[in-house]
C-alpha positions as CSV (number, residue, x, y, z in Angstrom):
1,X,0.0,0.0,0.0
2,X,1.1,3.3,-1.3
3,X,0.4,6.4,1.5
4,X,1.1,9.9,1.6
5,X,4.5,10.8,2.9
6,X,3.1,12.8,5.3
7,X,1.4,10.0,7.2
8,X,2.8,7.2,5.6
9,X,4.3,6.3,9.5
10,X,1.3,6.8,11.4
11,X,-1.2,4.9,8.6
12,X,1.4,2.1,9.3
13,X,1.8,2.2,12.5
14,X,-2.4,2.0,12.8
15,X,-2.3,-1.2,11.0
16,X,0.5,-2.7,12.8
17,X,-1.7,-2.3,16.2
18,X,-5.5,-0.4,15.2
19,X,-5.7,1.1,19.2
20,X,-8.4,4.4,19.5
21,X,-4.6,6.2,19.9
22,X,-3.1,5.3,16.8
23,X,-6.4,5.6,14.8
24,X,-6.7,9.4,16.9
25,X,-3.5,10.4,15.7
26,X,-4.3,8.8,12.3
27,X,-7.5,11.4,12.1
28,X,-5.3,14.1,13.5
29,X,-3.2,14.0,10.4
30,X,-5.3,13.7,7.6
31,X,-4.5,15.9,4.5
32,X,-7.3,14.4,2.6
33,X,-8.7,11.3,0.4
34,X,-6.0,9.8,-2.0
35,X,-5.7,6.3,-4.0
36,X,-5.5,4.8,-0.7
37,X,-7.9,6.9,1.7
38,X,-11.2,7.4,1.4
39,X,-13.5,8.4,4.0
40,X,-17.3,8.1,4.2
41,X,-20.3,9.7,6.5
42,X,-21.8,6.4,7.0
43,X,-22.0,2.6,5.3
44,X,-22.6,2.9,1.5
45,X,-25.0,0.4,-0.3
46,X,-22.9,-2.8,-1.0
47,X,-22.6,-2.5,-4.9
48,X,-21.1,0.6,-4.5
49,X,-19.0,-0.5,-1.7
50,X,-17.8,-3.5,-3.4
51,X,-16.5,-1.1,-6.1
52,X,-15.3,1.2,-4.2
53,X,-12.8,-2.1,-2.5
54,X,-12.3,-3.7,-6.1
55,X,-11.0,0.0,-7.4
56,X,-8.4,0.2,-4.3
57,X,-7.3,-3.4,-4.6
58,X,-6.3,-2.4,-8.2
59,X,-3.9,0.1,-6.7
60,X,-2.9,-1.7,-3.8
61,X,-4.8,-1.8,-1.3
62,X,-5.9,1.2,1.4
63,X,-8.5,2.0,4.0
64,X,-11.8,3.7,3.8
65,X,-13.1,5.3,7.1
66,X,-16.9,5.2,8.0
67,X,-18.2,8.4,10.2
68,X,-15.6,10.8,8.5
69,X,-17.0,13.4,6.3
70,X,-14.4,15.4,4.1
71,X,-16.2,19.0,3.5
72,X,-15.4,21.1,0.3
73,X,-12.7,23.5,2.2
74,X,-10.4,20.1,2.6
75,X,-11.5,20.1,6.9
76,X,-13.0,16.9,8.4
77,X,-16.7,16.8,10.4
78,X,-16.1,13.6,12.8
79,X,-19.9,13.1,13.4
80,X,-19.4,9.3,13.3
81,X,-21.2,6.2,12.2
82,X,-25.2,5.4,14.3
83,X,-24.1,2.3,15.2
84,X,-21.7,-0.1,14.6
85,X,-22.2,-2.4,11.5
86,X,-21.4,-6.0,12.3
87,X,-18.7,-7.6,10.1
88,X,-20.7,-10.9,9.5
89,X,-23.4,-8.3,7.4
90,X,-20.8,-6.5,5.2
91,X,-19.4,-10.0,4.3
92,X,-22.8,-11.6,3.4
93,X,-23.8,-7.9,1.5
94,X,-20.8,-7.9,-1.0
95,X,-19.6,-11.6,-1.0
96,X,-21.9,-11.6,-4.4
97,X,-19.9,-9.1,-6.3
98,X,-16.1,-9.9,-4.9
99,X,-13.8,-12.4,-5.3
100,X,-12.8,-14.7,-2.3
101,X,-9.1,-13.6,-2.8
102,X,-9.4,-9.7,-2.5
103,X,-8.9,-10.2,1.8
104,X,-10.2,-7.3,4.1
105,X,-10.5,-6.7,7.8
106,X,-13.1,-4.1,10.1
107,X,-11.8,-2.4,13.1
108,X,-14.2,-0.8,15.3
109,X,-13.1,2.4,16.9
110,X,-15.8,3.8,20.0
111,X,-14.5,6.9,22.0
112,X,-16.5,7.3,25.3
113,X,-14.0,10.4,25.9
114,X,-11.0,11.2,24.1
115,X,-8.1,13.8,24.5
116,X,-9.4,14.8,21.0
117,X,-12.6,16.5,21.6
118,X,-14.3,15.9,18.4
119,X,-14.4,12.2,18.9
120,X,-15.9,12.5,22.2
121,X,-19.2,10.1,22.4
122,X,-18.7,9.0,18.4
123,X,-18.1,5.6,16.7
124,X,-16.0,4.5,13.5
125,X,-15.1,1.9,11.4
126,X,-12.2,1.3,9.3
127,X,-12.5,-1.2,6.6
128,X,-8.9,-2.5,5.5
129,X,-8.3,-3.9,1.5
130,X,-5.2,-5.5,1.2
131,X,-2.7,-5.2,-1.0
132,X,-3.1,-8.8,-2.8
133,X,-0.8,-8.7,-6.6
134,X,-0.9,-12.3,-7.3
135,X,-4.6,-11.9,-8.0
136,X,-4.7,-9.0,-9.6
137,X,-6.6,-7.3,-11.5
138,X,-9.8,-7.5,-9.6
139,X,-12.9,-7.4,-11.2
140,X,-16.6,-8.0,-10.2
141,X,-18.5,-11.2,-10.1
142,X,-21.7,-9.6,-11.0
143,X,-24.0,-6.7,-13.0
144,X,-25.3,-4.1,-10.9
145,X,-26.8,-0.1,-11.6
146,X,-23.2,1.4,-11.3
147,X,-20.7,-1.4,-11.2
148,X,-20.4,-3.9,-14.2
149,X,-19.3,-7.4,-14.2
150,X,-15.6,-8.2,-15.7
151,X,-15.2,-4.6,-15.8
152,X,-11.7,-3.4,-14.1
153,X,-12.3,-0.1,-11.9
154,X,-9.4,1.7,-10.3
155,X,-9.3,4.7,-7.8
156,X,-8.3,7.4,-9.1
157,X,-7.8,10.7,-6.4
158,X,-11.0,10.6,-5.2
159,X,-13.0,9.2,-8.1
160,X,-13.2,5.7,-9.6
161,X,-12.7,4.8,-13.0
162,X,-12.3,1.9,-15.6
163,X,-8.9,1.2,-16.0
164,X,-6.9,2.1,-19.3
165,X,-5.2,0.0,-21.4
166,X,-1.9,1.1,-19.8
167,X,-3.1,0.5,-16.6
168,X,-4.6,-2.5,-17.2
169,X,-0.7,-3.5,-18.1
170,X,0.6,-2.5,-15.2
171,X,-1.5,-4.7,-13.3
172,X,-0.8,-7.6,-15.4
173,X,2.8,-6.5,-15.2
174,X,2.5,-6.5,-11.4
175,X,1.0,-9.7,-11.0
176,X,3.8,-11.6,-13.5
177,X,6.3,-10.0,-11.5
178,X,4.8,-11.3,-7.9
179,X,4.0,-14.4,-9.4
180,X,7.6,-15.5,-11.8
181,X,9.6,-13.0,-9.6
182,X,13.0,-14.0,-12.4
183,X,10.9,-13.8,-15.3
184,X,13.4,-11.0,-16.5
185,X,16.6,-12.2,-14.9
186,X,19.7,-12.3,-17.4
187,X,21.1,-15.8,-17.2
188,X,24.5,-16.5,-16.9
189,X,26.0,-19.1,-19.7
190,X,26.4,-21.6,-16.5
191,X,22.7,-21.5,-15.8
192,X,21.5,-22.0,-19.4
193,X,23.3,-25.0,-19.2
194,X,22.0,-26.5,-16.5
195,X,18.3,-26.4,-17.3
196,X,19.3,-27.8,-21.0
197,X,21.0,-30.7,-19.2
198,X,18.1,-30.4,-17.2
199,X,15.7,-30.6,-20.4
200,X,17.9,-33.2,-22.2
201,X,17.5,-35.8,-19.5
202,X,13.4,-35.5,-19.9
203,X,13.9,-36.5,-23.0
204,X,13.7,-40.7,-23.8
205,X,16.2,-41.6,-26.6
206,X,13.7,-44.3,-27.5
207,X,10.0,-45.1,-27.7
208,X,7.8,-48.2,-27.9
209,X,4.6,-49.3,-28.1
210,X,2.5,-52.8,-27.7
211,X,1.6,-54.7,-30.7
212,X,-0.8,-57.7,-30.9
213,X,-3.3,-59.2,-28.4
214,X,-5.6,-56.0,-27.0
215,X,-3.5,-54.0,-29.5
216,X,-1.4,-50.9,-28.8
217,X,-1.5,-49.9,-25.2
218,X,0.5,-48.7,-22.6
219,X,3.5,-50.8,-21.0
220,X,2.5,-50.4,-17.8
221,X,-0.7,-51.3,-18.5
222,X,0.1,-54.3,-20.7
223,X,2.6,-55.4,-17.4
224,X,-0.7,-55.3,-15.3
225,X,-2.6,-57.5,-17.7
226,X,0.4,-60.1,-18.0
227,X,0.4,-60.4,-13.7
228,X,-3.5,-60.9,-14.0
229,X,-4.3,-62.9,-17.2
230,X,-2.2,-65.3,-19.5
231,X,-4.1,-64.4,-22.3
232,X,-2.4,-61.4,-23.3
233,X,0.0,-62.0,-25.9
234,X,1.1,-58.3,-26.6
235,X,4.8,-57.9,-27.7
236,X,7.0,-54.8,-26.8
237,X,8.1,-52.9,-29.9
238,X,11.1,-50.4,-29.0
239,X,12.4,-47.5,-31.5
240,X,14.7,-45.1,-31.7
241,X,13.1,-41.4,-30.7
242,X,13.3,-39.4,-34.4
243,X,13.0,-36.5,-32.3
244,X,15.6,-37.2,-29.7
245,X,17.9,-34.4,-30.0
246,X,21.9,-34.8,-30.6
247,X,23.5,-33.9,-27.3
248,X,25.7,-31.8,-29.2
């Protein structure tokens, strides 16, 4: 996951241990939404939550805060969620439209006082999409109003979008990279030989087939039939491999 500098130590430190302090101090230094951070008056409906977690799990992962309201002059009203939503809910609300591999946690976050008056008597939650690359891109499972199935969003600043082509091969890029991490290393002469000798000793210098009684089979499986009936009368042929290759 990809923070702002300014807060890139406390948004990490708030995942490392998510305590009403760290997420205080998280609030205290907000700048604003970004790729990563988005913050919302209260729970959305779930197709447009579900794309609002597909579009960050196309950029790696971040955090959208529920009871935060980010007004037009770029200051924060901290009027907090009603009530706490329960975690079993938001999972049976979206599991329709996500895939099982984009991973997310809830933290709850209820101030009964607080050295930071505004949270006084208010409840959050933080919802937190993980940064998963071997599975990217993400995409949705299903049609709904907004958010179309097999369609890749990504987040954009503040707004979400459907991914360009070049973005769309970034993504790629970024899961190839995750997944064959030396899919661009240089080998050295040594190693190319090694996985030829490798190779070479895959490859039988002869073949061979059964001919006569049940007809052409396997030799395992004409072996079998030998052990459990004398009537097989099938006779091994061996030949050389035309395509065996010359080991110079």
């Amino acid at each position: 996951m990809e923070f702002p500098k300014q807060i890139k130590d406390i948004v990490y430190k708030l995942l490392q241990e998510p305590t009403l302090d760290r997420f205080r101090e998280f609030l205290k230094g907000q700048t604003g939404e970004h790729d990563t951070i988005d913050f919302k008056d209260q729970w959305i409906e779930k197709q447009k939550l579900a794309k609002e977690m597909i579009s960050i799990a196309n950029v790696g992962g971040g955090i959208i805060v529920f009871g935060i309201h980010e007004n037009e002059d770029k200051s924060f009203s901290f009027d907090g969620v009603e009530k706490i939503k329960d975690k079993a809910i938001v999972s049976n609300e979206i599991k329709n439209f996500i895939s099982t591999d984009l991973k997310y946690d809830i933290y709850d976050f209820v101030y009964d006082s607080s050295e930071y008056e505004k949270l006084n008597h208010h409840k959050y939650q933080m919802l937190v999409i993980e940064d998963s690359p071997k599975f990217l891109p993400f995409m949705s499972k299903r049609d709904s109003d907004d958010l179309k199935k097999n369609r890749i969003y990504v987040r954009r600043g503040t707004a979400i979008e459907e991914a360009t082509q070049e973005e769309i091969t970034k993504l790629i890029k970024r899961r190839i990279d995750v997944e064959y991490p030396d899919s661009e290393k240089t080998l050295e002469l040594e190693e190319h030989l090694e996985q030829l000798e490798t190779l070479y000793d895959k490859i039988k210098p002869t073949i061979g087939h059964y001919e006569g009684g049940m007809g052409g089979i396997s030799e395992s499986l004409a072996d079998m039939l030998k052990q459990m009936t004398k009537s097989f009368n099938g006779k091994w042929v061996s030949e050389k491999n035309p395509l065996y290759p010359d080991e110079s």
